[in-house]
C-alpha positions as CSV (number, residue, x, y, z in Angstrom):
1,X,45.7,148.7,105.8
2,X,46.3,145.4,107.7
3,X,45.0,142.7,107.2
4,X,43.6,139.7,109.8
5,X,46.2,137.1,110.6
6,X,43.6,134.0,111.8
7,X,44.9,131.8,113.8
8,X,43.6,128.0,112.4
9,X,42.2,126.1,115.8
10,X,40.5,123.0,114.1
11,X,40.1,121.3,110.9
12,X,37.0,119.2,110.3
13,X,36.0,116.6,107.6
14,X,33.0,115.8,106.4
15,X,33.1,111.9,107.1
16,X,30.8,109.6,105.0
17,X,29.7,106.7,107.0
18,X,29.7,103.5,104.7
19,X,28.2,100.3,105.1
20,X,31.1,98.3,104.1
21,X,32.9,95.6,105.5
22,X,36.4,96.8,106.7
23,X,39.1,95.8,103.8
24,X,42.8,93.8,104.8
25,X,45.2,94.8,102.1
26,X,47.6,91.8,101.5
27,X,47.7,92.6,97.8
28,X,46.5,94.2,94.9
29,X,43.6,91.7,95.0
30,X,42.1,92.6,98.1
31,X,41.2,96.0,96.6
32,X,40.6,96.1,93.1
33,X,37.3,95.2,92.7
34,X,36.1,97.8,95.5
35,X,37.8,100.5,93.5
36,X,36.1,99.4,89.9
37,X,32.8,99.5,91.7
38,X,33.8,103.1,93.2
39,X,35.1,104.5,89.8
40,X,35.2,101.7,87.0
41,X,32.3,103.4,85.1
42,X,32.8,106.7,86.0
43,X,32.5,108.8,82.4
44,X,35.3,110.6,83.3
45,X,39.0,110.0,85.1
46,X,38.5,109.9,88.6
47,X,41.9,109.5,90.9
48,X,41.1,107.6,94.2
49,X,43.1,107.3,97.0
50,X,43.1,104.8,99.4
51,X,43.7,105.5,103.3
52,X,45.7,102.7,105.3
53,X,46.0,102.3,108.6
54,X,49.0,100.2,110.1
55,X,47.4,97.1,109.9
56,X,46.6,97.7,106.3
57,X,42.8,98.3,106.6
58,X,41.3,100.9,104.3
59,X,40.2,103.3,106.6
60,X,39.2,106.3,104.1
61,X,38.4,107.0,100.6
62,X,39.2,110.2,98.7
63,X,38.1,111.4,95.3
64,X,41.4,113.7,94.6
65,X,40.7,114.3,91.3
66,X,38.0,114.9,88.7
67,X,39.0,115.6,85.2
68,X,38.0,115.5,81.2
69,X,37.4,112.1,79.0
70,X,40.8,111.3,79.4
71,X,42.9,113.7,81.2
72,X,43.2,114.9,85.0
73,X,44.9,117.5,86.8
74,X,46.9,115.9,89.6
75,X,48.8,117.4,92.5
76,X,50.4,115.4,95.0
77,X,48.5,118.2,97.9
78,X,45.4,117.2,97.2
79,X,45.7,113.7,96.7
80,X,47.6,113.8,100.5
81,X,45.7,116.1,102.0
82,X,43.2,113.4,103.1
83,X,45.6,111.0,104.2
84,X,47.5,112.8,106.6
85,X,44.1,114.0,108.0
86,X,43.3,110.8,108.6
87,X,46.8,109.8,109.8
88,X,46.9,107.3,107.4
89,X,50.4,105.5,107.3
90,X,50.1,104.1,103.8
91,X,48.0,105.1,100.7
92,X,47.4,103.1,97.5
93,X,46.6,106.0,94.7
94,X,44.6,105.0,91.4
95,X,42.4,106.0,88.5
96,X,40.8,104.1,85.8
97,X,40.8,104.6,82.2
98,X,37.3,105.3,80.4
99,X,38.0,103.4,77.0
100,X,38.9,100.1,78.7
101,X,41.9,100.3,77.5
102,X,45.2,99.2,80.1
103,X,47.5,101.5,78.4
104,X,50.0,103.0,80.9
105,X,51.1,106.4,79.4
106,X,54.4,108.3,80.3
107,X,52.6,111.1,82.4
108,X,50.8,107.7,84.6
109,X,54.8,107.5,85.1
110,X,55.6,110.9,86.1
111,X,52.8,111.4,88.3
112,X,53.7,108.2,90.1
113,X,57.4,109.3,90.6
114,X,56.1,112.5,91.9
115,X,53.4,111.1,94.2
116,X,56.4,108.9,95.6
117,X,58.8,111.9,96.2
118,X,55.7,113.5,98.0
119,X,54.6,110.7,100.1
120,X,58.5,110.0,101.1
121,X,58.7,113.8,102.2
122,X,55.4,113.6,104.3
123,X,55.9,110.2,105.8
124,X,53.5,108.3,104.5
125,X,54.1,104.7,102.5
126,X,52.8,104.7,98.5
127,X,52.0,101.4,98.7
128,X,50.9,101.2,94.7
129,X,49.6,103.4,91.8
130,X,46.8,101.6,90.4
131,X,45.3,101.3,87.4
132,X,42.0,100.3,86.7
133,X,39.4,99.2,83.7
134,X,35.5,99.1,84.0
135,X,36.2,95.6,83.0
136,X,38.2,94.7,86.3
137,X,41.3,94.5,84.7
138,X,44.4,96.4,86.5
139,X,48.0,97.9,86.6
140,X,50.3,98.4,89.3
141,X,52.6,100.8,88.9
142,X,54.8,98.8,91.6
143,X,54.4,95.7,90.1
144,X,55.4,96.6,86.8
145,X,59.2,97.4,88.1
146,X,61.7,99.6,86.4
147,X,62.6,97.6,83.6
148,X,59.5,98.3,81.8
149,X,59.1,101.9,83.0
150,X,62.6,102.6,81.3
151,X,61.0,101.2,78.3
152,X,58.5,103.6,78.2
153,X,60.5,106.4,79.6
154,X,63.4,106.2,77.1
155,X,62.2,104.6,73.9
């Protein structure tokens, strides 16, 4: 027996309006404290990602991730899946730590490389990996350099 071949016409989002003034990325700065306040206290590890447009405003918000205490499963197709339908040119990617703690371990690492392989194939600029404490405190991936993520790489 055959089965249907459907052809896929339209795709549509569910769009949450928010009341928010519109955020200019210059720097880590600008957006740190809008992502504590979206997932800084969250009692589990959340991974955000941020939607840019050219002018680096935010323009959408995407939970891509929901996982355990301290542990998430993340795959570069759903944490891009929003951006491109948003035609975003650039995305900032982050998640926060629930103990408070700013450790960066070695799989923060390998899901950065991969997220930055990903976004390179699909077109679309990883501007940083972030991340973040309830406390406000931060890490950027970016900022951080090679130097110390051979460190922790190859002890």
């Amino acid at each position: 027996m055959q089965e249907a071949i459907y052809e896929i016409v339209n795709i549509k989002q569910e769009i949450f309006n928010w009341d928010r003034p519109v955020i200019k990325v210059t720097g880590v700065a600008d957006v740190v404290d809008f992502i504590v306040s979206e997932i800084g206290f969250e009692d589990r590890k959340v991974c955000l990602a941020l939607m840019l447009n050219t002018k680096l405003e935010v323009i959408a918000t995407h939970r891509y991730s929901v996982g355990s205490l301290d542990s998430s499963i993340v795959h570069p197709r759903e944490a891009l899946k929003a951006a491109i339908l948003n035609n975003a040119c650039g995305v900032i990617l982050c998640h926060q730590n629930t103990s408070g703690a700013m450790d960066v371990s070695k799989d923060d690492y390998l899901v950065y490389e991969r997220m930055k392989e990903a976004c390179y194939i699909v077109g679309i600029d990883l501007l940083d990996y972030l991340i973040v404490t309830y406390k406000s405190e931060y890490r950027s991936l970016r900022e951080i350099g090679d130097l110390e993520r051979r460190t922790i790489l190859n002890p």
